[in-house]
Structure formats: structure tokens, C-alpha cells
FIVO-498562 format. One line per field, with one value per residue (C-alpha): x, y, z; residue in three letters; chain; residue number from 1. Coordinates in steps of 0.1 Angstrom, whole numbers, plus 5000, padded with zeros to 4 digits. Layout:
BEGIN
u <- [X; ...]
v <- [Y; ...]
w <- [Z; ...]
baba <- [ala; ...]
torlo <- [A; ...]
pavex <- [NUM; ...]
This chain:
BEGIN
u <- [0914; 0922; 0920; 0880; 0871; 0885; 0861; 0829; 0844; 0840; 0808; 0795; 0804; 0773; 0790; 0821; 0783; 0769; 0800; 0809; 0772; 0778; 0806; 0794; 0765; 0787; 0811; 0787; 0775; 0814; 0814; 0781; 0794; 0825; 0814; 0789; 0817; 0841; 0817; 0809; 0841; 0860; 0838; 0816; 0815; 0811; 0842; 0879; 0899; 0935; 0960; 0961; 0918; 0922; 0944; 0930; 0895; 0916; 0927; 0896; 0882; 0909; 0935; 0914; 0903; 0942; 0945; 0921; 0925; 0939; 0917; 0888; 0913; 0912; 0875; 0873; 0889; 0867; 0832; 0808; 0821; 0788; 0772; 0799; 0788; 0746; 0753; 0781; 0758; 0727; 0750; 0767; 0732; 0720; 0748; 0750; 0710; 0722; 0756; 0723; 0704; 0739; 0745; 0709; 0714; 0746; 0760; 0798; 0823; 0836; 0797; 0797; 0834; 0826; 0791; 0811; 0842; 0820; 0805; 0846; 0855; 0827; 0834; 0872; 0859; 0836; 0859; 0884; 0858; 0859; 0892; 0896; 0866; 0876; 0895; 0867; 0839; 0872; 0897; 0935; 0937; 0923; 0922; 0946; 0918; 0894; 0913; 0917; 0876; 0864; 0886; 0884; 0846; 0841; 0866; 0845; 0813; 0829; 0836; 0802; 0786; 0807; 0785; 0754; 0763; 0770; 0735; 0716; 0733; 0722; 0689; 0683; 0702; 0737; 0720; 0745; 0722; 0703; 0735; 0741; 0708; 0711; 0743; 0724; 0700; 0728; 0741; 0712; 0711; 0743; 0734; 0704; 0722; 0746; 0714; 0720; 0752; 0746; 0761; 0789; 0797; 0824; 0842; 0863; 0861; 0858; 0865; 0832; 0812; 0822; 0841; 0821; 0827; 0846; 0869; 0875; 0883; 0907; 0928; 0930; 0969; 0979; 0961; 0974; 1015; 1005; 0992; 1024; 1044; 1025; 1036; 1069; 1073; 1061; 1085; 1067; 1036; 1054; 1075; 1045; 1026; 1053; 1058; 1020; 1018; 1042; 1026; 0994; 1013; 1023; 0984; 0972; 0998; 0989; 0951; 0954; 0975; 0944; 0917; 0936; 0942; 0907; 0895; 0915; 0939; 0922; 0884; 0869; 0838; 0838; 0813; 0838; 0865; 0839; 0830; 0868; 0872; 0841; 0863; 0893; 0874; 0862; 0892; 0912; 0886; 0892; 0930; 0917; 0895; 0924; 0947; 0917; 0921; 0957; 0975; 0970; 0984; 1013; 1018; 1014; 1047; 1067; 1058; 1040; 1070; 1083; 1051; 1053; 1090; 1075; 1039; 1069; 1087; 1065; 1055; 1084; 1088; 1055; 1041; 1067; 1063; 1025; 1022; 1048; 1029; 0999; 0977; 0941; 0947; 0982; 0969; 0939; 0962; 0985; 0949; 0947; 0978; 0981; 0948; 0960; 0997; 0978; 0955; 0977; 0996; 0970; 0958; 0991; 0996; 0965; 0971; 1006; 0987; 0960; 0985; 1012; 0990; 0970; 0931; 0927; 0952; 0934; 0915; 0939; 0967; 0938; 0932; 0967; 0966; 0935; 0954; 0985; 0964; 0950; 0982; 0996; 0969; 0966; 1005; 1011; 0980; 1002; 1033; 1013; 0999; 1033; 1049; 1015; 1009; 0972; 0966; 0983; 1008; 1040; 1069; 1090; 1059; 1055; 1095; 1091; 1062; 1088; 1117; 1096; 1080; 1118; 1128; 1099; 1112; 1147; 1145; 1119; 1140; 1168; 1150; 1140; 1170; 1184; 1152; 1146; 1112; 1092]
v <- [1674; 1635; 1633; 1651; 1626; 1596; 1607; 1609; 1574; 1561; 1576; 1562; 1523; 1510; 1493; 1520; 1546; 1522; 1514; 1556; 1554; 1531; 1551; 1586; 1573; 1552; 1581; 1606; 1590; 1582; 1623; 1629; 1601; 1612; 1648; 1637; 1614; 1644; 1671; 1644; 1637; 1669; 1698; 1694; 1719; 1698; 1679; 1688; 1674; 1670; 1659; 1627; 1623; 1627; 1599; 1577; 1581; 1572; 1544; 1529; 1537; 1524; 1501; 1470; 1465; 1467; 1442; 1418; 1436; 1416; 1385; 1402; 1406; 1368; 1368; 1403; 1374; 1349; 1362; 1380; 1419; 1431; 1413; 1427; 1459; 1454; 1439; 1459; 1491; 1477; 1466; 1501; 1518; 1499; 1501; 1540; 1542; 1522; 1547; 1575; 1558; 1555; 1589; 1604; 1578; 1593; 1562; 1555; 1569; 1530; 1519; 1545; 1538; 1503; 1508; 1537; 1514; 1488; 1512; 1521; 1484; 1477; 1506; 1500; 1469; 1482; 1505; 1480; 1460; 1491; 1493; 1459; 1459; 1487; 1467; 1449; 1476; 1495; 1486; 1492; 1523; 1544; 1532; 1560; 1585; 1561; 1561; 1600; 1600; 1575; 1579; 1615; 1618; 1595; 1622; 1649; 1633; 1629; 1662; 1671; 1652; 1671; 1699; 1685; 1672; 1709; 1724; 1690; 1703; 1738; 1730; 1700; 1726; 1707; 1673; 1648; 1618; 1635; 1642; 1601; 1591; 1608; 1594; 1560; 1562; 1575; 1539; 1521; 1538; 1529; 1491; 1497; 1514; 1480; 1456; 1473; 1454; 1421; 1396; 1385; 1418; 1427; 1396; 1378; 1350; 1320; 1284; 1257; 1269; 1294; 1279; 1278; 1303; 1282; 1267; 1304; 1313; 1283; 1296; 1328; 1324; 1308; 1330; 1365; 1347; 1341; 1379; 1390; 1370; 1384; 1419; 1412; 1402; 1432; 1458; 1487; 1482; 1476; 1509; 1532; 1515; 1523; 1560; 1566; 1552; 1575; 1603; 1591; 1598; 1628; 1636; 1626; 1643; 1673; 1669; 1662; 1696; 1716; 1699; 1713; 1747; 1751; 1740; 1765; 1781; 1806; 1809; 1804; 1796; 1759; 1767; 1792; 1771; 1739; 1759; 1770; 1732; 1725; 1758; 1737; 1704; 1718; 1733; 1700; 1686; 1718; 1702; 1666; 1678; 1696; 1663; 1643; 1670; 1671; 1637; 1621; 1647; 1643; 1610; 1612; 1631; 1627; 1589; 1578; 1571; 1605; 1624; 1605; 1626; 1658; 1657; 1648; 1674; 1702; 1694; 1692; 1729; 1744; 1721; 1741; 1772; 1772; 1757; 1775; 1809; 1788; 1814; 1802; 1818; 1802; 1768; 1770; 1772; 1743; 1723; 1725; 1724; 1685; 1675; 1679; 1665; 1636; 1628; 1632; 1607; 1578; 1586; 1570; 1543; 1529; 1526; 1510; 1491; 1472; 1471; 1451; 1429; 1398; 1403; 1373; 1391; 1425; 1420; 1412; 1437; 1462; 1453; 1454; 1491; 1498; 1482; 1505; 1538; 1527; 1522; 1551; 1578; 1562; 1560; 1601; 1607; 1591; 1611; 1639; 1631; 1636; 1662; 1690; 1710; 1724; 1749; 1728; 1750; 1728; 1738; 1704; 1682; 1708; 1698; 1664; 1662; 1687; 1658; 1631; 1641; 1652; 1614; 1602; 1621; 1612; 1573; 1573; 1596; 1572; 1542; 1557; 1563; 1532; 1512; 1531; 1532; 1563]
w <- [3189; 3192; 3228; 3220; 3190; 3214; 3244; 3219; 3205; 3244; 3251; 3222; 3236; 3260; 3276; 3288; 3294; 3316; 3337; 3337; 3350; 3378; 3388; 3388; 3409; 3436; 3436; 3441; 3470; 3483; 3482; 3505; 3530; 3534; 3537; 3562; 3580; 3583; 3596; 3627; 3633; 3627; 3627; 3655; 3677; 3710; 3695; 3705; 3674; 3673; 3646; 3669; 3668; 3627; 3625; 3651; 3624; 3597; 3612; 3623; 3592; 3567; 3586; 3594; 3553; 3550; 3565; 3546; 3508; 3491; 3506; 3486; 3456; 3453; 3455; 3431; 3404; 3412; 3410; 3385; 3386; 3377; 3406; 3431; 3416; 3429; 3458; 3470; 3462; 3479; 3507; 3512; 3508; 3539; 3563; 3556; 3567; 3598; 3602; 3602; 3628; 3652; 3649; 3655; 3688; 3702; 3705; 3717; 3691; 3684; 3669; 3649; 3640; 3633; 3611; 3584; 3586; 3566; 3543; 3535; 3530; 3508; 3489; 3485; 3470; 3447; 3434; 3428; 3409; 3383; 3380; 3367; 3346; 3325; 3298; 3297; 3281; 3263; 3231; 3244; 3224; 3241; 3278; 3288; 3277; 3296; 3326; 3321; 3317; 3341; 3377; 3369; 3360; 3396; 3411; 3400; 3410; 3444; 3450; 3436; 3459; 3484; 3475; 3482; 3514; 3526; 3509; 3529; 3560; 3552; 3546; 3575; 3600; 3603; 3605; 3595; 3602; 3563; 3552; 3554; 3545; 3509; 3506; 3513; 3485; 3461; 3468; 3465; 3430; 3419; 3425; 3404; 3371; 3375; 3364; 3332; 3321; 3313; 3341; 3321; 3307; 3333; 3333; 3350; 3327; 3346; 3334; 3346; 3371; 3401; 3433; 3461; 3481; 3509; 3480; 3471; 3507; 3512; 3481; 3491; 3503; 3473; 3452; 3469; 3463; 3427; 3425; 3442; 3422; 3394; 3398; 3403; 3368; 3358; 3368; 3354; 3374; 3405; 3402; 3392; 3422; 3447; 3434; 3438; 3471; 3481; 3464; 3485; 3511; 3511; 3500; 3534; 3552; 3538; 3540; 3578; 3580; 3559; 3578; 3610; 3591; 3589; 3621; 3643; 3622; 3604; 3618; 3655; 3637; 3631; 3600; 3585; 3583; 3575; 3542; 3533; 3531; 3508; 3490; 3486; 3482; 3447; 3437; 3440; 3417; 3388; 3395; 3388; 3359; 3346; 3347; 3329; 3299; 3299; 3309; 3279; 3255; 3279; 3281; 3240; 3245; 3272; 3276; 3310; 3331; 3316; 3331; 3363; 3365; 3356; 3380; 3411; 3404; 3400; 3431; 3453; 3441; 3444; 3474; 3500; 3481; 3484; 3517; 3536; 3538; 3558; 3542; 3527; 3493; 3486; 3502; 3475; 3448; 3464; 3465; 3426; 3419; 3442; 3427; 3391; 3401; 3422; 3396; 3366; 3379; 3395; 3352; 3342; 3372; 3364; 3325; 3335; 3358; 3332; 3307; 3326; 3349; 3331; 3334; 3353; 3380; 3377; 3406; 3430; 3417; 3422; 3455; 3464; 3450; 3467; 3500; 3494; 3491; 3527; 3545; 3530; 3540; 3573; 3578; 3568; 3592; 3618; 3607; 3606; 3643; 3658; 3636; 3634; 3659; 3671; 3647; 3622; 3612; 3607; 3584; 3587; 3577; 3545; 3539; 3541; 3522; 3493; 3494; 3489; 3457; 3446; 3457; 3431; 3402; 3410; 3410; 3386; 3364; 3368; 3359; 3328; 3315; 3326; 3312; 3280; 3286; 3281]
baba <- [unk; unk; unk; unk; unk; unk; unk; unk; unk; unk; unk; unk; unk; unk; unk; unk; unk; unk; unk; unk; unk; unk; unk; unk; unk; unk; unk; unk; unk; unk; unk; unk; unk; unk; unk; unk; unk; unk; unk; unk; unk; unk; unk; unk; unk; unk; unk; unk; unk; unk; unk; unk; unk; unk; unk; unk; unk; unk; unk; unk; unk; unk; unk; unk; unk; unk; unk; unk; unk; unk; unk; unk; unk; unk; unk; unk; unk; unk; unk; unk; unk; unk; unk; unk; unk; unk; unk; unk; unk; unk; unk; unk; unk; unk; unk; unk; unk; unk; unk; unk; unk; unk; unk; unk; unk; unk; unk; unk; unk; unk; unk; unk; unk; unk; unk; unk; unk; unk; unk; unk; unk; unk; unk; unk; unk; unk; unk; unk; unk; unk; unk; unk; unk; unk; unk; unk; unk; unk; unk; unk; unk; unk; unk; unk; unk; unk; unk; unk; unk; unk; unk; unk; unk; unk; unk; unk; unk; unk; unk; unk; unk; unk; unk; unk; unk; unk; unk; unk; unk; unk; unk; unk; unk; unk; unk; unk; unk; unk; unk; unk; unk; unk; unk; unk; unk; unk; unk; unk; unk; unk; unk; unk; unk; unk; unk; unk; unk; unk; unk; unk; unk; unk; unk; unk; unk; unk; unk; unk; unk; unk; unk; unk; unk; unk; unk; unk; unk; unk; unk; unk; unk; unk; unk; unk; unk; unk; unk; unk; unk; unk; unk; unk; unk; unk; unk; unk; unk; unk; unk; unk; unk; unk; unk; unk; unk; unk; unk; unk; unk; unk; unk; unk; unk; unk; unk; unk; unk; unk; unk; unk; unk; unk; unk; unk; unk; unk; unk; unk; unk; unk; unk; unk; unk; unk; unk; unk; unk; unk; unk; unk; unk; unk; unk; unk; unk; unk; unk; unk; unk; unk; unk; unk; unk; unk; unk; unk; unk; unk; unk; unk; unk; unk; unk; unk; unk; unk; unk; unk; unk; unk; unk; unk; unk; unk; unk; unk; unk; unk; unk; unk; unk; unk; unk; unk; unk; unk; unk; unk; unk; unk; unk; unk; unk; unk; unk; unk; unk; unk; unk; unk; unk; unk; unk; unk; unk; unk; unk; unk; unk; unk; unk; unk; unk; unk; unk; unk; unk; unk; unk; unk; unk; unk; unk; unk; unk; unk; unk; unk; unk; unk; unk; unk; unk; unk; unk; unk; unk; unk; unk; unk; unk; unk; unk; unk; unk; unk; unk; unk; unk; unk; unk; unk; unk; unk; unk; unk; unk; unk; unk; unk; unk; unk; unk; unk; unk; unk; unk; unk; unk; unk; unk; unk; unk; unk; unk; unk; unk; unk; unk; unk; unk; unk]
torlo <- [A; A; A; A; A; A; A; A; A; A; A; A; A; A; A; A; A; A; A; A; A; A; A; A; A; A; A; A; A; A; A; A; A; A; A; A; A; A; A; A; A; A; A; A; A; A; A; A; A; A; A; A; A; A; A; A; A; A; A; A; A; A; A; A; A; A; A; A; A; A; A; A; A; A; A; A; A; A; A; A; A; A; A; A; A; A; A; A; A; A; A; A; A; A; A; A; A; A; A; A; A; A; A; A; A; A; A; A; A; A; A; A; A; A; A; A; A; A; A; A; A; A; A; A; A; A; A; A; A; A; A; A; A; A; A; A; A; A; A; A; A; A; A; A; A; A; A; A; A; A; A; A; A; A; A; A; A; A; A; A; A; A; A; A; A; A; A; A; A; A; A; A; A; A; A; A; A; A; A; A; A; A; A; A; A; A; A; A; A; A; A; A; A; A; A; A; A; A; A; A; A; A; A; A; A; A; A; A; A; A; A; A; A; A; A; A; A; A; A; A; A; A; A; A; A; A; A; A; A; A; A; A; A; A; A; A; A; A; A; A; A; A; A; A; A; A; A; A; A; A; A; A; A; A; A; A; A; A; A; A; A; A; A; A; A; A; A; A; A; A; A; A; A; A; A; A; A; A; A; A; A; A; A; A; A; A; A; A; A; A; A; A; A; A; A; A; A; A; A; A; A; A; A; A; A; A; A; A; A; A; A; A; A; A; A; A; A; A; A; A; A; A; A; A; A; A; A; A; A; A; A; A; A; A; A; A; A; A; A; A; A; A; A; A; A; A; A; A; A; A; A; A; A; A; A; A; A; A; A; A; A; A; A; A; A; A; A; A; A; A; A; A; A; A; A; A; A; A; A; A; A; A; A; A; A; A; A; A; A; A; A; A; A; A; A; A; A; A; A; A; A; A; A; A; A; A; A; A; A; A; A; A; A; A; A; A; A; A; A; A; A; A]
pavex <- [1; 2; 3; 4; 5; 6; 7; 8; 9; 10; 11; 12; 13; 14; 15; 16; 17; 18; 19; 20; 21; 22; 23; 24; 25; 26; 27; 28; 29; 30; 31; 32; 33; 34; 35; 36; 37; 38; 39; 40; 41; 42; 43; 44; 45; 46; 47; 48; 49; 50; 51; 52; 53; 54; 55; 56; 57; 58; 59; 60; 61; 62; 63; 64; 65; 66; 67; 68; 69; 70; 71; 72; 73; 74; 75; 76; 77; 78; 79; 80; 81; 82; 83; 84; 85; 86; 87; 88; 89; 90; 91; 92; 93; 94; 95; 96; 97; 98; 99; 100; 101; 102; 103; 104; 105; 106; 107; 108; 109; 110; 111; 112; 113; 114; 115; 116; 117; 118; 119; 120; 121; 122; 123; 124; 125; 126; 127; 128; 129; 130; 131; 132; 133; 134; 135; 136; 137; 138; 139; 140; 141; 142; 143; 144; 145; 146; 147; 148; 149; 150; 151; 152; 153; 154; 155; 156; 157; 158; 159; 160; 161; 162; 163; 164; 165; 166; 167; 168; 169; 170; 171; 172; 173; 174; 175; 176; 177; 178; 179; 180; 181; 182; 183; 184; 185; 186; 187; 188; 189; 190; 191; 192; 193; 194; 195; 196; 197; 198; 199; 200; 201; 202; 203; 204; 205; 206; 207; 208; 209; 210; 211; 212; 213; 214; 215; 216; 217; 218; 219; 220; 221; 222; 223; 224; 225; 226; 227; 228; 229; 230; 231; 232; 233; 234; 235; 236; 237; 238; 239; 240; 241; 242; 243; 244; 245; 246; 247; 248; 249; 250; 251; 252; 253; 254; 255; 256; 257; 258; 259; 260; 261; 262; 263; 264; 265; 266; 267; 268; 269; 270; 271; 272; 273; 274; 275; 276; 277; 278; 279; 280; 281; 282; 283; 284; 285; 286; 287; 288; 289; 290; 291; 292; 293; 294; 295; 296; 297; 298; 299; 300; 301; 302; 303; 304; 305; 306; 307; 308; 309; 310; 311; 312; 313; 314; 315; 316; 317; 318; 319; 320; 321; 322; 323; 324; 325; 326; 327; 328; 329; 330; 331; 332; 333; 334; 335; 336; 337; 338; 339; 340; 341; 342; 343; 344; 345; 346; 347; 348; 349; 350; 351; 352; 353; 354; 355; 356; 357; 358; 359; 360; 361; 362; 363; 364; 365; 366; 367; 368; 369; 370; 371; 372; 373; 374; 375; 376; 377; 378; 379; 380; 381; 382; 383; 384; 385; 386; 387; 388; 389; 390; 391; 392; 393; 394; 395; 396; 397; 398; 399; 400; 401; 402; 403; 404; 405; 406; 407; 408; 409; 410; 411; 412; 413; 414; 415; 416; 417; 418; 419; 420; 421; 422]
């Protein structure tokens, strides 16, 4: 198969190995923190959560690096990406040892609040940072099967390290605090496999020495206009970005609504439902696995924009049709059925993406992206704040989330046709 002989091409490419390496370490940890992060906040048992408590997290969490995204896009293009890499990872591996020590403290809900919301902005940063440097370590051939490979793989390890969050737990006797602290070496980690690129590697490639970091600060504004300004030449990239925002969206809405499903819908025992999620955790990554194999045979024949159409509109008819039953087996199925539509489609936005945006714009266009996924998971917890009830079991919110992924494939359906492009 091409898509077969193109992954062993990859693999065999150091520097595409090292920087899959860096990934699958960083996102393995993102999978035990977050895991870890949830439990505390949701699944406690001395904790009464609401729809209102989820998204009042995800602000916290998510909202304030909004905020500032794109100001570290502007730096993202400015320094070494290999060194933002090892210091981001040894950065996020000792603020998650303090998150460990706040939460062994019992310490008001806002510290603990404030300590994971740097590990999340640093993060976000990070994963920017390997975003942009893909181009970098692959030929433009095949960087739709390495964004198939690479987001995926990091997808993957995420939701593998989901796993070992829950057997830590089970071994340390619920102990988030461990949970956290293995999540913290796991980071640490990933800044060491970085100090095997070589500095320049990654790019960006900078003319004369770096800018100070108070000349890079100063041009932040102008630099941010010239990124907008940027993308809206590029039409392409701006329409894929909006339709996956929306897309994100609709993702958080419906994870708030399964989180809630869990918590009181289904089982009185916090555990119980606790280990349905790990359940549909790992069945949303078979979905994104599934979209790694398959998106770029698609996209080979339908054409990216083309794909985009058909992930939308497969969900707006099986999301309601899945999710209206509120049942755990149906909602599994809707879980791999999202990842893969979710995933299949973030595949093609970021191709369009490094394709469309210069590299010396990468990093603030992925910023920008990065700032967009925030706003949008944090804006459909809102929505789904007012619209869920307790148990979570809210039909309008499940039609909503239906006719805005038939809204997707209609405009971008239309601007298809009208563009020519595939």
C-alpha cells in the first residue's frame, strides 16, 4: 500500500523519529495529567459537580492562555523550536510536581486552579512548536501522511497514557497527587529526547542573531496584525480553521454531556462511571487511529476540502442518532465514531494549514489555532452549562451539536464548488 511504504519512508528520516519521539513522550504525559486533573475535579467523591463546575474548570484552565496565544505565537517564530521544546518540557515537569504537592495540601480550589493552568499554557505552547516544526524534518509529499502519523500517534499516546493514569490510581489507592507525579517525569522526559535534534534543526530560520527578548515582546502587536493579515490571504487555511473550530465545539459540548452521563447518569458509584470514561477515552482513540489509516487515502480521492464535507456530514447524522438513546453502548459507538470524524478532519486542517501559511508565519498561525481550539471548548462548556441538566441528559444540546456539523458540510460544500478546489 502507498500510504504503508510512505510511513516506513518517514520513520526511516531522523529527524521526523526524533520529533515523533518528542511527541509521543509529551503527549503521553498530557494523557496522565489530564486524567489525573479530571478525576480531582470531577470524580471526587467529596465533590458535587455540575455542568456549571465543568465549565468553570475549563475556563480557569484554558481561557486566560487565550487570551495571551498568540503573544507566544510571535515568540514561537522568533526563538530556537528545539529549545522551546527542553525548556517547555522541563518547565511542565516541575510545575506538575508542584500541582502534586497542592493537591496532597488541600489547598483552596483557585491554587490548584492556577498551578495545572500553567502546566496547560505551557503545553499549548509546546504543541504548537510541533505543529510548525513538522515541515521542517518532512519533504511536502508526504506531510499529509505525516500529519496523519504524527497528531495521531501523540493522540494515541495521550489516550494511552490515560490508561496508566487509571492503573497508578489503582495501585496508589486513588491518589491523584502519583497520578500527577508520573505525569511529571513523563515531561521531564520529553525535554530530554528533545537534546537529540540538533538546535537548528527545527527552525525558524532567523536572520543575525535572536531579538532580545524585550525587542521580541515590543513587536508582538505588529507581529500578531502581520500573522492575521497573513491568513487572510490565504483563504483556504482560514476556512478549514473556522470549520474545525466549530467542529471543536461541538467536541466539548458533547464531552461535558459524557463526563455528566457518567458521573450520575448511569452509576451511583463514582468509580463505575470513572472507568466507563477511561472505556470511551480508548475508544475515541480506535476512532482517531482509524482516521490516521484512512484520511489520506481519502483525501487522495475526494480532495481535502471534499473530506472535510464528508467527516461533517456523517456526523450531523449519526451524532443525534447515537447520542439520543443516552445509553452507554450507543454513546461508545458515537465516541469512535467523533474521534475518527474529529480527527480525520484536524488531519486535513493541519495539511491545509502548513501548506497555505509561510514557515516564518507557522508559529503564530499555530498559535492562533491552538487559541481557537481553547475558546471553542471553553465556549460549548458554557453552552453546555446552561442547556445540560444534572444527569446530563439533554436532547436540544445533542440537536444543536447535529445542525452545526450539517452547517460545516453545507458552506464548505458550497465553497467547493464555487472555488474548484478539491
Amino acid at each position: 500500500m502507498p500510504v504503508a511504504s510512505d510511513l516506513r519512508a518517514l520513520l526511516r528520516l531522523p529527524g521526523f523519529r526524533r520529533l515523533l519521539t518528542v511527541r509521543l513522550l509529551s503527549q503521553l504525559a498530557d494523557g496522565v495529567f489530564q486524567v489525573a486533573l479530571a478525576t480531582y475535579v470531577v470524580f471526587s467523591p467529596e465533590k458535587q459537580t455540575s455542568p456549571a463546575a465543568i465549565a468553570s474548570a475549563m475556563a480557569v484552565l484554558l481561557l486566560p492562555y487565550s487570551l495571551v496565544g498568540p503573544f507566544a505565537g510571535v515568540l514561537l517564530d522568533r526563538w530556537q523550536r528545539r529549545q522551546v521544546l527542553l525548556y517547555g518540557g522541563v518547565l511542565r515537569a516541575v510545575l506538575a510536581a508542584v500541582t502534586a504537592v497542592l493537591i496532597l495540601s488541600s489547598v483552596p480550589d483557585w491554587l490548584f486552579y492556577a498551578s495545572a493552568l500553567m502546566v496547560t499554557a505551557v503545553n499549548r505552547f509546546v504543541l504548537a512548536g510541533l505543529s510548525a516544526a513538522l515541515p521542517r524534518v518532512v519533504d511536502q509529499e508526504r506531510l499529509v501522511v505525516a500529519n496523519s502519523l504524527s497528531p495521531t500517534a501523540g493522540t494515541l499516546a495521550a489516550t494511552a497514557g490515560g490508561g496508566i493514569a487509571f492503573v497508578v490510581r489503582l495501585v496508589f489507592e486513588g491518589s491523584d497527587a502519583a497520578v500527577v507525579l508520573v505525569g511529571s517525569a513523563l515531561y521531564l522526559c520529553s525535554a530530554l529526547a528533545s537534546l537529540r535534534m540538533g538546535r537548528r534543526l527545527l527552525g525558524p530560520d532567523l536572520d543575525g542573531p535572536r531579538p532580545r527578548l524585550s525587542a521580541a515582546l515590543a513587536s508582538t502587536a505588529r507581529g500578531l496584525s502581520d500573522g492575521l493579515r497573513h491568513l487572510a490571504e490565504r483563504p483556504a487555511a482560514a476556512r478549514v480553521l473556522t470549520a474545525m473550530t466549530l467542529m471543536r465545539f461541538n467536541y466539548g459540548a458533547l464531552t461535558v454531556m459524557v463526563l455528566m452521563l457518567c458521573r450520575y447518569a448511569w452509576y451511583e458509584n463514582e468509580q463505575d462511571g470513572l472507568a466507563l470514561l477511561g472505556v470511551a477515552v480508548a475508544v475515541s482513540g480506535a476512532g482517531f487511529f482509524a482516521a490516521a489509516v484512512l484520511t489520506p487515502w481519502a483525501i487522495a480521492r475526494r480532495g481535502r476540502t471534499g473530506w472535510m464535507v464528508i467527516c461533517a456530514a456523517s456526523a450531523a447524522v449519526l451524532e443525534p442518532a447515537l447520542g439520543l438513546p443516552f445509553a452507554p453502548v450507543p454513546t461508545l459507538v458515537a465516541a469512535f465514531v467523533l474521534g475518527f470524524i474529529t480527527q480525520g478532519s484536524k488531519i486535513t486542517t493541519d495539511t491545509v494549514v502548513q501548506t497555505s501559511v509561510d514557515d516564518d508565519y507557522r508559529g503564530r498561525i499555530f498559535s492562533l489555532y491552538d487559541v481557537l481550539f481553547n475558546v471553542a471548548f471553553v465556549g460549548a462548556a458554557g453552552v453546555a452549562a446552561l442547556i445540560l441538566p444534572a444527569d446530563g441528559k439533554s436532547v436540544p444540546l445533542v440537536l444543536l451539536v447535529a445542525l452545526i456539523y450539517a452547517g460545516i458540510a453545507l458552506v464548505l460544500a458550497r465553497w467547493r464548488r464555487a472555488s474548484g478546489v478539491r
